[in-house]
C-alpha positions, 0 to 999 in steps of 0.5 A: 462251457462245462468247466472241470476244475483241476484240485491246484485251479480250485484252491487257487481260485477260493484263494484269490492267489496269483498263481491261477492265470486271468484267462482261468479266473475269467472262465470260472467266475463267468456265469455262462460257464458251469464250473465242476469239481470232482469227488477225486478233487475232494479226494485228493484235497482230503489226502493232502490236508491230513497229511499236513500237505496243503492249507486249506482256507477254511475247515475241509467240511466248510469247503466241502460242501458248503463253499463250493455250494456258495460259489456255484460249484457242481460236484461231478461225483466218479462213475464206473464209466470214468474208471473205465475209461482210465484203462484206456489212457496212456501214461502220459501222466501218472498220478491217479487223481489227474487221470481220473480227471482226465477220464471225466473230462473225456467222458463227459466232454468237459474242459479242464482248467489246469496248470498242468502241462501232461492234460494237454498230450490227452484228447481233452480241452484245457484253459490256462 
């Protein structure tokens, strides 16, 4: 299965933190599963962490790439057709970040992992 991790889910996996549910943790560390992070979760975490918003467990430029490397991650980056895409959703949700995330998982027919409850009124599959 092809998995596109949420920004909270990767975090919280590279944290070992409680908060990611055993179901998304068994997902992501099984090897059958391809696990991708997109360029708007790099993004979005880039944002964040200058900001002052979120820890990160080691340097941005150790996670990306290098840690997600480590991990067998596959960077997903953003296409044209994902930003087309996102015309065509409704406002379910708001945050831009999220609904690109969305479209790529519409577009390429991927999984999302999240906590979120907006991703499940969307035509995608979500594992929590």
């Amino acid at each position: 299965m092809n998995l596109l991790l949420d920004t909270h889910a990767l975090i919280w996996f590279l944290e070992n933190d409680s908060q990611l549910s055993a179901l998304a943790r068994s997902a992501i560390s099984d090897p059958v599963n391809c696990c991708y992070v997109s360029d708007a979760s790099v993004w979005e975490v880039g944002i964040k962490h200058s900001l002052g918003k979120l820890k990160l467990p080691v340097a941005f430029e150790i996670l990306f790439p290098a840690r997600l490397l480590e991990k067998g991650f596959h960077s997903l980056p953003i296409r044209h057709v994902h930003l087309h895409q996102i015309v065509h959703l409704p406002f379910y949700h708001r945050d831009p970040f999220d609904r690109l995330l969305i479209a790529q998982a519409q577009i390429e027919e991927m999984t999302v992992v999240s906590s979120d409850s907006h991703f499940s009124q969307y035509d995608i599959r979500v594992l929590w």
